[in-house]
C-alpha positions as a Markdown table, in Angstrom:
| # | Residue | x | y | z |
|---|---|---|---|---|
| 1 | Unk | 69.7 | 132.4 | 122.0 |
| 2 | Unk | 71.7 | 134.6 | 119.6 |
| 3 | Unk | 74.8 | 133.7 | 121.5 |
| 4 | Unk | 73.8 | 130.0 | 121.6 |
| 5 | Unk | 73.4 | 130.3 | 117.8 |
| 6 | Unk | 77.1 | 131.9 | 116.6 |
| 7 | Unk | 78.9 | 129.4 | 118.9 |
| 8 | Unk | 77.2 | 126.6 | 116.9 |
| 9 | Unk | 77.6 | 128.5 | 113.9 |
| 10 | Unk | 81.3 | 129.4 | 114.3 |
| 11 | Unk | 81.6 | 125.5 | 115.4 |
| 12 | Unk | 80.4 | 124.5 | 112.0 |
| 13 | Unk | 82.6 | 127.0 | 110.3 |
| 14 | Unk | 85.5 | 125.4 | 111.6 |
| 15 | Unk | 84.6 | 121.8 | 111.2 |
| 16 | Unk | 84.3 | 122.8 | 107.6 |
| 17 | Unk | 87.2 | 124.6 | 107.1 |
| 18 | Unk | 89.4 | 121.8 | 108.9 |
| 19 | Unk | 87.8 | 119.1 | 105.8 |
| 20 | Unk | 88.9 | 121.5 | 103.5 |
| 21 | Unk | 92.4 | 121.4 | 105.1 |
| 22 | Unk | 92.4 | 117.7 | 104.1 |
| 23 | Unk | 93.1 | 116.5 | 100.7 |
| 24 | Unk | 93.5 | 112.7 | 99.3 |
| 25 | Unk | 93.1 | 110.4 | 96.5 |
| 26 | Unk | 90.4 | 110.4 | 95.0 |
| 27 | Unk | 88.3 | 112.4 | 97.2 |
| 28 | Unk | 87.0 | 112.3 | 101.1 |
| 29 | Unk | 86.1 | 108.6 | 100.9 |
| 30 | Unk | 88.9 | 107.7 | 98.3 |
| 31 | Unk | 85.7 | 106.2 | 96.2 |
| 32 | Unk | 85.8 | 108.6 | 93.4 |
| 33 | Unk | 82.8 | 110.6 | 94.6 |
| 34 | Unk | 82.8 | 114.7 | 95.5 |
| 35 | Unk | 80.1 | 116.3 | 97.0 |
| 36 | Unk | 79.9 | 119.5 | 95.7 |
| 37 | Unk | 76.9 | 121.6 | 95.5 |
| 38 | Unk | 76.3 | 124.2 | 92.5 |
| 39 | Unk | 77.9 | 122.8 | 89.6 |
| 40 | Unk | 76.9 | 123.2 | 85.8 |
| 41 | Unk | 75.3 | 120.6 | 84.6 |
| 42 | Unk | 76.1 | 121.0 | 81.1 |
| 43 | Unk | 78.6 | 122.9 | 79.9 |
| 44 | Unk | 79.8 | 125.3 | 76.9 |
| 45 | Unk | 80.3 | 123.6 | 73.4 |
| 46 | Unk | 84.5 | 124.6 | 73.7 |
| 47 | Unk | 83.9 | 123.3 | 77.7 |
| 48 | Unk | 84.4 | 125.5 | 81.0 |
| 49 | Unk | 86.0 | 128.6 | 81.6 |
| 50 | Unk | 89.7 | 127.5 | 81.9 |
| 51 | Unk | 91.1 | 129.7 | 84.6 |
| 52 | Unk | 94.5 | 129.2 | 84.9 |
| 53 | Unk | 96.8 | 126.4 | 83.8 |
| 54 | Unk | 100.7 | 125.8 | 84.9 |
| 55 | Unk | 102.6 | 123.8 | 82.4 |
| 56 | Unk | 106.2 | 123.2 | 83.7 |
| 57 | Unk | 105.9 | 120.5 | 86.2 |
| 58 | Unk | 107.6 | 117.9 | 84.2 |
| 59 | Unk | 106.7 | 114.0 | 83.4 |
| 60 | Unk | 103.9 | 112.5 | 86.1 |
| 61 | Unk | 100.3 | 111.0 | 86.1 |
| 62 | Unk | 99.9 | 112.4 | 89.2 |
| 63 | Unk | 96.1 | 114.1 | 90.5 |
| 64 | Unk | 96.3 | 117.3 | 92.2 |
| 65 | Unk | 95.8 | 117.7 | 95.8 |
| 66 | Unk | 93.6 | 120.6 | 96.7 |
| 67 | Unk | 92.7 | 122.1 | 100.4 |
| 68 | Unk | 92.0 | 125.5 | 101.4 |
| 69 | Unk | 95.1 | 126.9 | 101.9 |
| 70 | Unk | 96.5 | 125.9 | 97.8 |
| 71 | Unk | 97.0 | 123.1 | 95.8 |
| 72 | Unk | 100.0 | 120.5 | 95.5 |
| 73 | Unk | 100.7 | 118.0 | 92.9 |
| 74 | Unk | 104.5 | 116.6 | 91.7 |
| 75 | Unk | 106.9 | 116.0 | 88.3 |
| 76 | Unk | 109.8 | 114.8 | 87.6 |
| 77 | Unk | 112.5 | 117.0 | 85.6 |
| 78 | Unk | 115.9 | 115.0 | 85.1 |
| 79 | Unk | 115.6 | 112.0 | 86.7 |
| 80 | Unk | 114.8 | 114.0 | 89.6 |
| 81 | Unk | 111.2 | 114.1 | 91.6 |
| 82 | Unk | 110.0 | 117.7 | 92.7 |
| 83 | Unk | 106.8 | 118.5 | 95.1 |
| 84 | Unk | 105.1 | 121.7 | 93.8 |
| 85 | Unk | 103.1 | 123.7 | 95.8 |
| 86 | Unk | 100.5 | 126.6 | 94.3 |
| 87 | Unk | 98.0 | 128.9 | 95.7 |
| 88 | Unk | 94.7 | 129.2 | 94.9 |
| 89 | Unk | 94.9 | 131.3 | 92.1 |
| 90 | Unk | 98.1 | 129.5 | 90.6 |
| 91 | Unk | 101.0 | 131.3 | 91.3 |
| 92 | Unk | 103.5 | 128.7 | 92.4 |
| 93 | Unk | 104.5 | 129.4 | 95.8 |
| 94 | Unk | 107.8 | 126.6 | 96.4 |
| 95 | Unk | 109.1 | 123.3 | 95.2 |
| 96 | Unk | 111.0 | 120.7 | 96.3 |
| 97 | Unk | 113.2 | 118.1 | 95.4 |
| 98 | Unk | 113.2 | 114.8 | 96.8 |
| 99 | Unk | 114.9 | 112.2 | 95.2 |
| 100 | Unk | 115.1 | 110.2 | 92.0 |
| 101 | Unk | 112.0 | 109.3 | 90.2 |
| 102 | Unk | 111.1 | 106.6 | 87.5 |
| 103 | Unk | 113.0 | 107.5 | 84.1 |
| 104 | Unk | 111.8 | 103.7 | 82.4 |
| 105 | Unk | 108.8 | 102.6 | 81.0 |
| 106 | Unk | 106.1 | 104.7 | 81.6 |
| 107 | Unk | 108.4 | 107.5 | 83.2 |
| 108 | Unk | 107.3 | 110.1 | 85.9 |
| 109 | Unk | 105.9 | 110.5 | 89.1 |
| 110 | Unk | 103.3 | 108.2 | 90.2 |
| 111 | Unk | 101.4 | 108.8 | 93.5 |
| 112 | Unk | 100.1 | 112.1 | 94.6 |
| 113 | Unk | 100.4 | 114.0 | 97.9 |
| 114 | Unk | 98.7 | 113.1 | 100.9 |
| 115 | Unk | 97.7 | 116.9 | 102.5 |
| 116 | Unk | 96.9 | 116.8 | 106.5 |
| 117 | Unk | 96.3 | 120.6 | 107.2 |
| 118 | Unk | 100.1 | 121.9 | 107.3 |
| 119 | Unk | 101.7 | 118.7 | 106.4 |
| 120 | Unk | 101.8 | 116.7 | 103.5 |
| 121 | Unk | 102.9 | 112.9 | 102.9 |
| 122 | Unk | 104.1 | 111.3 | 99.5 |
| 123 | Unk | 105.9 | 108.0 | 98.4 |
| 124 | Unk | 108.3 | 108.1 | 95.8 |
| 125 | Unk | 108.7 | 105.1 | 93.1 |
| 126 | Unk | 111.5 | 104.1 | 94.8 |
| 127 | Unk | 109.8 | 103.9 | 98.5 |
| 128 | Unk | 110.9 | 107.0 | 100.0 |
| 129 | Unk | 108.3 | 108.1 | 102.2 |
| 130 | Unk | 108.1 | 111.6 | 102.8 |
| 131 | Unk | 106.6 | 114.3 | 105.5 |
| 132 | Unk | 107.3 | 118.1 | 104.2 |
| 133 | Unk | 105.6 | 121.4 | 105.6 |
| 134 | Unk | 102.7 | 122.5 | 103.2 |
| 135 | Unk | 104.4 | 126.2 | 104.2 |
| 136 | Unk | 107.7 | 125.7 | 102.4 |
| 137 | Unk | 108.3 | 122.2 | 101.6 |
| 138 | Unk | 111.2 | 121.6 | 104.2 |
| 139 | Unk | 111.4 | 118.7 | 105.0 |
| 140 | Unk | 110.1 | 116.8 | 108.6 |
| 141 | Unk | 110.6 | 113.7 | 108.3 |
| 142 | Unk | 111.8 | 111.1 | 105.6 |
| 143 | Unk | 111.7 | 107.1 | 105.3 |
| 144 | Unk | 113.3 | 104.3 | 102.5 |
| 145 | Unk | 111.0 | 101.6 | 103.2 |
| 146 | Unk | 113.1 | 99.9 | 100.8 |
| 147 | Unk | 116.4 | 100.0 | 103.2 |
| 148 | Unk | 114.3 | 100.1 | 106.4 |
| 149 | Unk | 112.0 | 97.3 | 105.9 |
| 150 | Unk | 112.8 | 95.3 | 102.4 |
| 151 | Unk | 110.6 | 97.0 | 100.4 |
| 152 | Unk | 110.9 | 95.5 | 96.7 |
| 153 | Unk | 110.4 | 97.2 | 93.7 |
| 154 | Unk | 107.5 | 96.5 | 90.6 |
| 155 | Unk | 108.0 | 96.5 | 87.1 |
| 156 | Unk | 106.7 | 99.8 | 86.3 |
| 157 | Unk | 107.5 | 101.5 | 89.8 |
| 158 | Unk | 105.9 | 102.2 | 93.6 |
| 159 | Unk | 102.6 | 103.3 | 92.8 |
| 160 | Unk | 100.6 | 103.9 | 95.9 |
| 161 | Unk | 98.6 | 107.0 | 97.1 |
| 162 | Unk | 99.1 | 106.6 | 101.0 |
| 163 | Unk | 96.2 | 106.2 | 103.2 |
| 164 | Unk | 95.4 | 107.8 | 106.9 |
| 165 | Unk | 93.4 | 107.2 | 110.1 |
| 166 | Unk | 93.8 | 109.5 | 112.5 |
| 167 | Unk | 97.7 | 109.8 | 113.8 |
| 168 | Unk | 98.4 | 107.0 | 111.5 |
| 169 | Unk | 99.8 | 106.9 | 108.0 |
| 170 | Unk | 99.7 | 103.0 | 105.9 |
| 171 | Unk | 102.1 | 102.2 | 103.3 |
| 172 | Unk | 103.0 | 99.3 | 101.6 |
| 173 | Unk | 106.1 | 98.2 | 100.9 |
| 174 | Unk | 105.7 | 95.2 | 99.6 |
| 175 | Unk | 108.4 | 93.6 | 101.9 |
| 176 | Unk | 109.0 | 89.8 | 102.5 |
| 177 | Unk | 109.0 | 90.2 | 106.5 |
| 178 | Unk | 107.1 | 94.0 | 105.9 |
| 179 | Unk | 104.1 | 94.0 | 103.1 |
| 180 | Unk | 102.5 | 96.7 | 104.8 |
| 181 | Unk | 103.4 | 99.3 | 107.5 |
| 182 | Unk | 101.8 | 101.5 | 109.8 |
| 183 | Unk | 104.0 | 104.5 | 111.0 |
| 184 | Unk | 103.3 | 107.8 | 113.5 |
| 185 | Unk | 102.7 | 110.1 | 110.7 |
| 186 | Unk | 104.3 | 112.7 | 112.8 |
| 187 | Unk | 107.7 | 111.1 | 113.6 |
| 188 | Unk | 107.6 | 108.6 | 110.7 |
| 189 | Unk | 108.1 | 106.2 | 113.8 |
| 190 | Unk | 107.1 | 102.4 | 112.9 |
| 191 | Unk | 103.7 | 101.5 | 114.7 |
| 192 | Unk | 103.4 | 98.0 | 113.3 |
| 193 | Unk | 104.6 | 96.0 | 110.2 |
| 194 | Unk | 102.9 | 93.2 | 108.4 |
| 195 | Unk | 104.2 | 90.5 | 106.2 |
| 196 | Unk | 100.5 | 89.4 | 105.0 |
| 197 | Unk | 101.2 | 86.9 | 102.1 |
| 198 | Unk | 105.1 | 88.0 | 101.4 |
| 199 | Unk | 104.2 | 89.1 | 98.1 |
| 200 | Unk | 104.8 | 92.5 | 96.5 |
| 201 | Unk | 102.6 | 95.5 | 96.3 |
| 202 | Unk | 101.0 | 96.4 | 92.9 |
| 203 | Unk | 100.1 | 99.7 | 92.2 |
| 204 | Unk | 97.6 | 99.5 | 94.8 |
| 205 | Unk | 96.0 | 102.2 | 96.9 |
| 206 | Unk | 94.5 | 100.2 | 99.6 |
| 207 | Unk | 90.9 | 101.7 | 101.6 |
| 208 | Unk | 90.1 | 101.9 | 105.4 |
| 209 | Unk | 86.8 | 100.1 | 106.1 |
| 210 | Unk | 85.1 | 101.0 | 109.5 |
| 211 | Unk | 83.6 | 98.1 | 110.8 |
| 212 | Unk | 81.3 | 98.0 | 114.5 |
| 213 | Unk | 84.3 | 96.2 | 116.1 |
| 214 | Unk | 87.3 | 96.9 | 114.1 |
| 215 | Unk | 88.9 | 98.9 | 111.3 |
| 216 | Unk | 90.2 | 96.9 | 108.7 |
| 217 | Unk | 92.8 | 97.7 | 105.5 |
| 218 | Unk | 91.8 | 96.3 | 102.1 |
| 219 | Unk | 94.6 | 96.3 | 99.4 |
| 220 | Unk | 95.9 | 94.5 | 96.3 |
| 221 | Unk | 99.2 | 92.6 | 96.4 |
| 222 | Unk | 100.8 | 90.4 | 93.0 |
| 223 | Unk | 98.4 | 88.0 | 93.4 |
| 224 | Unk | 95.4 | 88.4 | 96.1 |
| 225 | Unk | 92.9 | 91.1 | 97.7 |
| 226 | Unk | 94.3 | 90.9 | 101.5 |
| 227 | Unk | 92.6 | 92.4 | 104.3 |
| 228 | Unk | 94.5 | 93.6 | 107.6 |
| 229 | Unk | 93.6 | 94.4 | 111.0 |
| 230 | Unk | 94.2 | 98.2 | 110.8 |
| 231 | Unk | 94.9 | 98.0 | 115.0 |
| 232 | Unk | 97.5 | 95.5 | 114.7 |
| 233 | Unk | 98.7 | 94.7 | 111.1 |
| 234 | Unk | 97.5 | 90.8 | 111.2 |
| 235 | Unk | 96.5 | 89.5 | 108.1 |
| 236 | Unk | 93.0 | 88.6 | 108.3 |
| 237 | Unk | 91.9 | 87.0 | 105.1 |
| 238 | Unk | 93.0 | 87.0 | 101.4 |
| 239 | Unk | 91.3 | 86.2 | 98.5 |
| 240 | Unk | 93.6 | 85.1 | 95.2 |
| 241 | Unk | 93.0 | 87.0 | 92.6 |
| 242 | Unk | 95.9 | 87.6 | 89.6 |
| 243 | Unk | 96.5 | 88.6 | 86.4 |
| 244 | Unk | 99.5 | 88.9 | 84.5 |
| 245 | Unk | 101.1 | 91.5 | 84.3 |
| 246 | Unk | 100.7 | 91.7 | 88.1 |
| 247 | Unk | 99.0 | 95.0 | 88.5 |
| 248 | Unk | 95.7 | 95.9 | 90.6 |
| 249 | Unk | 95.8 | 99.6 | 90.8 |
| 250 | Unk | 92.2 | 100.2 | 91.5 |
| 251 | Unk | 91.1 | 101.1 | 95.2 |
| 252 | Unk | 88.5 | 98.6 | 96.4 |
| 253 | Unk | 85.1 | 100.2 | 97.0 |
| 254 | Unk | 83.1 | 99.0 | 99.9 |
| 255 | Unk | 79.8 | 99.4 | 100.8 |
| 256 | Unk | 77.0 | 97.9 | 103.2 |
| 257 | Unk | 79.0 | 94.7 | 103.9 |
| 258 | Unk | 80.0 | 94.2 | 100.1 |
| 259 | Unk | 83.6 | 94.9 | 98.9 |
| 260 | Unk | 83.9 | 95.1 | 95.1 |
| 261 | Unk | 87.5 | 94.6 | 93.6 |
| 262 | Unk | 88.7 | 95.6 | 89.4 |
| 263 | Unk | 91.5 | 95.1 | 87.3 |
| 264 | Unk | 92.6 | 95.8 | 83.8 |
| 265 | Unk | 93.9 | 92.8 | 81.5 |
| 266 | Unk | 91.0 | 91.3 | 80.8 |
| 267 | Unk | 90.7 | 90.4 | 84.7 |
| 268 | Unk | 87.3 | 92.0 | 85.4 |
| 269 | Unk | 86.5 | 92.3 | 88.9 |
| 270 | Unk | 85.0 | 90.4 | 92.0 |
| 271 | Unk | 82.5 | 91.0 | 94.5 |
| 272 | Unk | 83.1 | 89.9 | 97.6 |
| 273 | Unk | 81.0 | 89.6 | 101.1 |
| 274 | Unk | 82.4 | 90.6 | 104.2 |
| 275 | Unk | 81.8 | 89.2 | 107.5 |
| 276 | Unk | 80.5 | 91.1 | 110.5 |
| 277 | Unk | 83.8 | 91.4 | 112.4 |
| 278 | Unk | 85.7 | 91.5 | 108.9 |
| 279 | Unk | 87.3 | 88.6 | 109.8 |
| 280 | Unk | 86.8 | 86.9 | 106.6 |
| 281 | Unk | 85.3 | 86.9 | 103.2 |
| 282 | Unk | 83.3 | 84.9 | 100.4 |
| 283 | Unk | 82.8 | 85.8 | 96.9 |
| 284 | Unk | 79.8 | 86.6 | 95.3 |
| 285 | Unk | 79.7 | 87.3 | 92.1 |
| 286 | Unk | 82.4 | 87.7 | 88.6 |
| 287 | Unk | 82.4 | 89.7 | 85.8 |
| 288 | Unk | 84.8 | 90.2 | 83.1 |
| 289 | Unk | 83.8 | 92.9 | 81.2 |
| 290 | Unk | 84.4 | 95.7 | 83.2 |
| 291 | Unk | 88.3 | 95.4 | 83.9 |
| 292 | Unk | 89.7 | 99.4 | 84.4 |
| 293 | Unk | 93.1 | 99.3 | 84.4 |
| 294 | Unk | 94.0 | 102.6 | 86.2 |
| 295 | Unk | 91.3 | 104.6 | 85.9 |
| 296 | Unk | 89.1 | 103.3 | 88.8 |
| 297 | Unk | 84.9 | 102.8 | 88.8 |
| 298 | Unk | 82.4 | 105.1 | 90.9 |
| 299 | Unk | 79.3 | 103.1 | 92.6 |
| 300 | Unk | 75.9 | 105.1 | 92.1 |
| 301 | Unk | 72.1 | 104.1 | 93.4 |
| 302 | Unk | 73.2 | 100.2 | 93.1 |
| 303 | Unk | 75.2 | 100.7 | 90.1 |
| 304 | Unk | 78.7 | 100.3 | 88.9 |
| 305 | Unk | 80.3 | 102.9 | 86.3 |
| 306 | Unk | 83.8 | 102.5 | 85.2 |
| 307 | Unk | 85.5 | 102.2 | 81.8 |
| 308 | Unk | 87.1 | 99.1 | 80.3 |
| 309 | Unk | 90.7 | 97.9 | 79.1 |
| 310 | Unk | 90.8 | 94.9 | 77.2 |
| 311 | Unk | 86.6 | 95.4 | 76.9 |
| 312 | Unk | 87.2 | 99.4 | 75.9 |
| 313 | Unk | 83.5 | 100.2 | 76.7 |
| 314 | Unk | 82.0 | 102.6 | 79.2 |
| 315 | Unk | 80.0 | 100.1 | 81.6 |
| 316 | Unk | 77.0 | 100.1 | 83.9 |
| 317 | Unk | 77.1 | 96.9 | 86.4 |
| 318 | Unk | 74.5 | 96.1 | 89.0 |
| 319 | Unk | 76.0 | 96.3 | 92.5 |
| 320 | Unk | 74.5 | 92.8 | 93.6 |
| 321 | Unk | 74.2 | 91.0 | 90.6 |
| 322 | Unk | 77.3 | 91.7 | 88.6 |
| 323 | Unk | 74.8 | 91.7 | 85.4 |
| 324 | Unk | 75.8 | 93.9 | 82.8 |
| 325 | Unk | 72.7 | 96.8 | 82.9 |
| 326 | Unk | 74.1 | 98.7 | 79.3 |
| 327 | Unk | 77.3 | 100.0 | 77.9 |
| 328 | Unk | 78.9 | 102.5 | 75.4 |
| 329 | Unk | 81.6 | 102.1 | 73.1 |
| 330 | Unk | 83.2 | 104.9 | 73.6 |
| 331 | Unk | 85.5 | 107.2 | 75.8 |
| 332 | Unk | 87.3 | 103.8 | 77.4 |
| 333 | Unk | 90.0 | 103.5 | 78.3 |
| 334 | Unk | 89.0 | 106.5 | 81.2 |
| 335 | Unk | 89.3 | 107.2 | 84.6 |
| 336 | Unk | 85.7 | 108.4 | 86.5 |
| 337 | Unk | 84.9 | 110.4 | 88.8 |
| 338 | Unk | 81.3 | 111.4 | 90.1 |
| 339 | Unk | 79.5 | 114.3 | 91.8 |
| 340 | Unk | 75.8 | 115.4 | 92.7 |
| 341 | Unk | 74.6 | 111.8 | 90.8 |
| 342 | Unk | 77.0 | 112.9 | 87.2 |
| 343 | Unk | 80.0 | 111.5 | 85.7 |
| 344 | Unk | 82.6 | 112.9 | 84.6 |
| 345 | Unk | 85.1 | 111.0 | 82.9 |
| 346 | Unk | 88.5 | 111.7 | 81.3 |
| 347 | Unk | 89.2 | 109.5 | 78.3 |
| 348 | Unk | 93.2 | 108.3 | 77.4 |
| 349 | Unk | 91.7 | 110.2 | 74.1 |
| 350 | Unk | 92.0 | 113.4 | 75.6 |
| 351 | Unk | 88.0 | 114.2 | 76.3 |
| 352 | Unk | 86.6 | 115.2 | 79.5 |
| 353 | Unk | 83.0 | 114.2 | 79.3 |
| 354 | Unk | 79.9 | 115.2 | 81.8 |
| 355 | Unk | 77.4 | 112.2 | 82.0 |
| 356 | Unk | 74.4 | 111.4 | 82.9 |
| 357 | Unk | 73.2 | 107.7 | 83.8 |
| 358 | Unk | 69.8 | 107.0 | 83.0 |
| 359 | Unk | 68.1 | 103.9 | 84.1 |
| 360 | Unk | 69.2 | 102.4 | 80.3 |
| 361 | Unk | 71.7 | 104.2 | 78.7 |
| 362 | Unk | 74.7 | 106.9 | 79.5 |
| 363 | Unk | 73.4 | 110.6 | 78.1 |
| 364 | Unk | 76.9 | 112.4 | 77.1 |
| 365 | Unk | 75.8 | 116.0 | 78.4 |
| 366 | Unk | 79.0 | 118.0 | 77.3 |
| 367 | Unk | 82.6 | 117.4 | 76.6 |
| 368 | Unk | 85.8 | 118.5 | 75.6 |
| 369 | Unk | 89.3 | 118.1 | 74.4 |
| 370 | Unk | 92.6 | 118.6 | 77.3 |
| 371 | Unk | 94.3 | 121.7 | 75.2 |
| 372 | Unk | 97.8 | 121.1 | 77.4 |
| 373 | Unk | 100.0 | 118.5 | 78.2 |
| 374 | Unk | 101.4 | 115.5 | 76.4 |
| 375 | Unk | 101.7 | 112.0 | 76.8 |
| 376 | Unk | 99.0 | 109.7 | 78.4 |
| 377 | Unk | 96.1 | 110.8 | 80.0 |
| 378 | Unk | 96.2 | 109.0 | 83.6 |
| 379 | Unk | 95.4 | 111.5 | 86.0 |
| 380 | Unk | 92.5 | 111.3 | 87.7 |
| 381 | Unk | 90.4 | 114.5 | 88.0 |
| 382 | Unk | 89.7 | 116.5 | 91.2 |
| 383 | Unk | 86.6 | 118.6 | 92.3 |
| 384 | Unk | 87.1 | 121.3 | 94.5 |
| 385 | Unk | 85.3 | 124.4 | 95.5 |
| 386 | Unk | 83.7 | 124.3 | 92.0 |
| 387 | Unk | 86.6 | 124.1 | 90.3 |
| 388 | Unk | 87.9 | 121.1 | 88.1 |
| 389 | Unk | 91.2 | 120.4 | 87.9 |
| 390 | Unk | 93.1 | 118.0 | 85.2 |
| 391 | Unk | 96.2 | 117.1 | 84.7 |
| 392 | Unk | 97.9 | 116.0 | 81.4 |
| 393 | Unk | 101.9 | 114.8 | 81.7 |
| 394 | Unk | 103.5 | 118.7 | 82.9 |
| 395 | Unk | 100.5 | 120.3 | 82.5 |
| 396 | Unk | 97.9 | 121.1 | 85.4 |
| 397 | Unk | 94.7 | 122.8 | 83.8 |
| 398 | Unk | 92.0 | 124.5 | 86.3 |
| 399 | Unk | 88.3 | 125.0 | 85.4 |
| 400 | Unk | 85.3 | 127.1 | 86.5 |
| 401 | Unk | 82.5 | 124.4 | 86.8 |
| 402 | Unk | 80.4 | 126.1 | 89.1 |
| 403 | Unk | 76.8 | 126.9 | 87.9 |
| 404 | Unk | 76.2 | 130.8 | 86.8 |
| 405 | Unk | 74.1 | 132.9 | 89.2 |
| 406 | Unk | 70.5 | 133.4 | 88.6 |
């Protein structure tokens, strides 16, 4: 029986430490929601104990990527894009140079790192897709999806955090004859390409939905939500859905049959139903007033949270209504992030904020002000192993979240 019990246990051990090994946007389900256990839940008046920072990685909005083994985020210094890699404790164990980065409006890096166990994927603004060796950067394999497969470039530069299933790795391009590809994300070797609707990508990070019969890709292109065949790369459906400027950053969030899609502008999001075999779709419900324009909404207990752009309140939304429950007029614009049934949202102000939603109102717990950094406040925030971290333009700022012993 003991024997029965450490083979399960070191089972378990393992199975953990291999979802540590894995880090991408926005968290396991790319939905903006962590599942840590032990966290404050309020926090000092000056905020948590910051325990380290770095403050040299250049011009990005980019999130940090965090597994077990360190953490790994990019910048851009001169024109030129750089991968950093740090341990656990901060000390900065390589970087590496890729390529040239976006020096226009808006400059720096854009997407962050993709990290598969010892391997980490990223896609420049300029379509270079990229495999490196979480040990030392060098490089495995490369791709320019512009040269290979037409990719076409947007206003403000390729903004897409790449999305996995298995041996697979999706990227969109944005291509006449190639919107979307799958490749072998150990050669880099094409699996399948799609043109969907020949329009180009926009700032989309698109979500893998797990149907009964078949896995299907949800992203945003210029001017509709498309959904592909995740097997194959057929376009299923799309839905129209624009604004101008063309840009639909936020990651769809699905649940139960329901897909919910947001955009800044004014735009305001959609709900839309999704067939059994996710085949097609029908829409559901509008509303306008919750329109995030980077920062992204988390879905709670039948709620939507998320902070507005051309409406700069924080909202509340019912999942199957669309109705507006209650808002704040503050901290919007913000990205959102939740854990353990709190929200914690980072303001283009500067403020981190813990929340609480109540059944009527939003209950600021605690906040405080980014002390690094300059330039906009875009990054999304990252929980890991009780630690928050938060980046501001070169800075990357660490904090102990993690609830005192009793």
């Amino acid at each position: 029986m003991n024997r029965l019990f450490l083979t399960i246990a070191t089972a378990l051990y393992f199975i953990g430490l291999n979802a540590q090994d894995i880090s991408q946007w926005r968290g396991p389900n790319r939905d903006g929601i962590y599942n840590e256990t032990g966290l404050m839940k309020s926090w000092p008046d000056n905020g948590p104990k910051l325990i380290w920072h770095f403050d040299d990685l250049g011009e990005g909005h980019t999130s940090a990527a965090v597994t077990s083994e360190g953490v790994f985020t990019s910048g851009m210094k001169d024109g030129k894009g750089y991968i950093y890699a740090f341990d656990l404790k901060g000390n900065l164990k390589w970087k590496k140079e890729y390529g040239p980065e976006w020096t226009e409006s808006h400059f720096g890096v854009r997407s962050t790192p993709l990290v598969i166990k010892d391997k980490l994927f990223f896609l420049s603004s300029f379509g270079n897709l990229l495999c490196l060796s979480t040990r030392d950067g060098s490089t495995i394999w490369s791709v320019d999806t512009f040269k290979e497969y037409g990719g076409r470039n947007i206003t403000w530069g390729i903004t897409e955090n790449l999305l996995y299933d298995g041996s697979i790795l999706y990227c969109t391009p944005g291509g006449r004859n190639a919107a979307m590809i799958a490749v072998d994300r150990n050669s880099g070797k094409l699996i399948w390409k799609s043109s969907g609707n020949g329009e180009k990508s926009a700032y989309c990070s698109p979500l893998l939905i797990k149907l009964a019969g078949r896995k299907l890709i949800v992203t945003r292109m210029e001017n509709s939500i498309e959904g592909f065949d995740a097997a194959y790369g057929k376009m299923l459906w799309h839905y129209d859905f624009t604004t101008e400027p063309y840009v639909h950053p936020n990651t769809p969030v699905y649940l139960n049959g329901y897909l919910y899609c947001t955009s800044g502008y004014g735009l305001g999001g959609v709900m839309l139903k999704l067939s059994p075999d996710g085949a097609n779709v029908n829409e559901v419900w509008k509303n306008s007033s919750l329109d995030p324009k980077i920062g992204g909404v988390v879905v709670l207990n039948g709620k939507i949270y998320g902070g507005g752009d051309a409406h700069r309140n924080l909202f509340c939304l019912d999942w199957t209504s669309g109705k507006e429950l209650y808002s704040i007029n503050q901290l919007a614009p913000a990205n959102i992030i939740a854990d353990n049934g709190l929200l914690y949202v980072y303001s283009e102000s500067g403020s981190v904020s813990l929340i609480e939603p109540l059944a009527d109102r939003f209950n600021i717990i605690s906040s405080f002000n980014v002390p690094f950094g300059s330039g906009t406040h875009w990054a999304h925030m990252v929980i890991n192993d009780k630690k928050l971290y938060v980046r501001h333009g070169s800075s990357l700022m660490v904090y102990d979240i993690a609830a005192a012993n009793k």
